[in-house]
N, C-alpha and C positions, 0 to 999 in steps of 0.2 A: 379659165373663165371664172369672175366672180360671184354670178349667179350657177347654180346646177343646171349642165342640159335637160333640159326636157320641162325646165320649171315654165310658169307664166311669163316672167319676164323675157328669159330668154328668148322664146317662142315669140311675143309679141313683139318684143325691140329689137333684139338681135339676129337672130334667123333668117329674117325674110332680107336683110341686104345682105349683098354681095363684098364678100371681103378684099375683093380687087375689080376693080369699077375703070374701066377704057370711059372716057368720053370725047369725044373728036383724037386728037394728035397726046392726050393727057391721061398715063395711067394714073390711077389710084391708090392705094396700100397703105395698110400701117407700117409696117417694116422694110422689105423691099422686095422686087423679084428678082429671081434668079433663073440661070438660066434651065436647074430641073425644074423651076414652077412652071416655066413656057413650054417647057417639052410633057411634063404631065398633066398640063391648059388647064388654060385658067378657068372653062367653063366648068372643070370635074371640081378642081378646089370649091370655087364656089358653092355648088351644090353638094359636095359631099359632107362640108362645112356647115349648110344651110341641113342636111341630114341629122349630123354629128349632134348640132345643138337641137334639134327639133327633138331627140331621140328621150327616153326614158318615161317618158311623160303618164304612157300606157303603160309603163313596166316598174313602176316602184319599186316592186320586191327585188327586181334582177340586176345586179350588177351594170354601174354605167359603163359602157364601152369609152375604154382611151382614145384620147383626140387622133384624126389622121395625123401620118406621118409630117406633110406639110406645115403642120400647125405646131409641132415640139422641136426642140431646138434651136443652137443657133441660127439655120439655116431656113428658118422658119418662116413664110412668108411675113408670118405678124411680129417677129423676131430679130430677122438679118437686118445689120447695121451698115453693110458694104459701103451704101452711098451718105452716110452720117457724119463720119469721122468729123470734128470741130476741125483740125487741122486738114484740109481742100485736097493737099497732096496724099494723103491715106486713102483717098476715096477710091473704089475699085471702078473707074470711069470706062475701063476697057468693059468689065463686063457688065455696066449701064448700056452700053450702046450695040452690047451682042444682045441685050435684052429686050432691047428699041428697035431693032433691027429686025428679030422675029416677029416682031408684033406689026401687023398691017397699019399702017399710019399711026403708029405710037413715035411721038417723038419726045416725050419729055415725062419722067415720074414726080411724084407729090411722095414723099415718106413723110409719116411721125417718128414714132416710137422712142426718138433720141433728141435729150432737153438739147436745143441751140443757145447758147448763152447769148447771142448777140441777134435775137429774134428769128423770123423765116430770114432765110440768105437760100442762096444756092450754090451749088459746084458744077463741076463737070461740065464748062461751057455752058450755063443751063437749063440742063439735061435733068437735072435733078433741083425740086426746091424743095428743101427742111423746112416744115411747118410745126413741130412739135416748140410752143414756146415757153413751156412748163407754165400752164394755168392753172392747173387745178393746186391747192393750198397746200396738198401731200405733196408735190411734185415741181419745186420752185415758186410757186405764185406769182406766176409772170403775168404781164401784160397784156389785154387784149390787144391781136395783130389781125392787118386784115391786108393780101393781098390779090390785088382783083388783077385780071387779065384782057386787057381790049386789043382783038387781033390777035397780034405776035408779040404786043406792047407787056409787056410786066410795070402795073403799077402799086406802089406800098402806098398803104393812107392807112391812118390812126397809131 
């Protein structure tokens, strides 16, 4: 995290959302999910997430607590690159759709985390669409993209 848990910022900006976000047939995520993040729900991430960063705030003096296990490592919801790979055939599409599968009408994830050199695209039949298009001037200085969705329709404009 670039600000310290427990700071203002955190608390105000980041905290109060939900780091994996379902809405209709569309999950959410910076990184990806997998299938321990389904089996340990997503409701606990969230809020222990929503905890983790909230924390320290009242406790200055004391030692911040390390992020949940969720949140370190590869395998990291804000981390795993399964479904990223630039090359389509890398992508771990078997277990995109054990992870679509678990999820009550989740039919299709949104990951960042990993620059797409050639804008939002998707893989996996899909299943998965890369929005990460390296905007920010640290991190390629890419392009604003913008992909809306009408129905089941995917469309690109700008």
């Amino acid at each position: 995290c670039s600000t310290p848990t427990g700071g203002p910022i955190t608390r105000r900006f980041f905290a109060p959302h939900p780091v994996v976000l379902q809405v209709g047939s569309t999950l959410f995520v910076h990184g990806g999910v997998l299938p321990s993040h389904v089996e340990y729900g997503l409701d606990n991430i969230n809020s222990e997430t929503r905890e983790w960063l909230m924390g320290g705030a009242d406790r200055p003096s004391q030692k911040r607590a390390p992020p949940p296990k969720f949140l370190r490592g590869a395998d990291a919801v804000v981390w795993a690159r399964e479904y990223s790979a630039r090359d389509e055939s890398r992508c771990d599409c078997d277990t995109l759709q054990q992870v679509l599968g678990s999820l009550p009408g989740a039919k299709r994830m949104v990951v960042g985390h990993t620059i797409q050199d050639r804008g939002i695209n998707s893989a996996c039949d899909g299943r998965v669409l890369r929005v990460d298009v390296g905007l920010s001037k640290g991190c390629g200085n890419g392009d604003v993209q913008v992909r809306e969705q009408q129905h089941q329709h995917m469309l690109s404009s700008l």
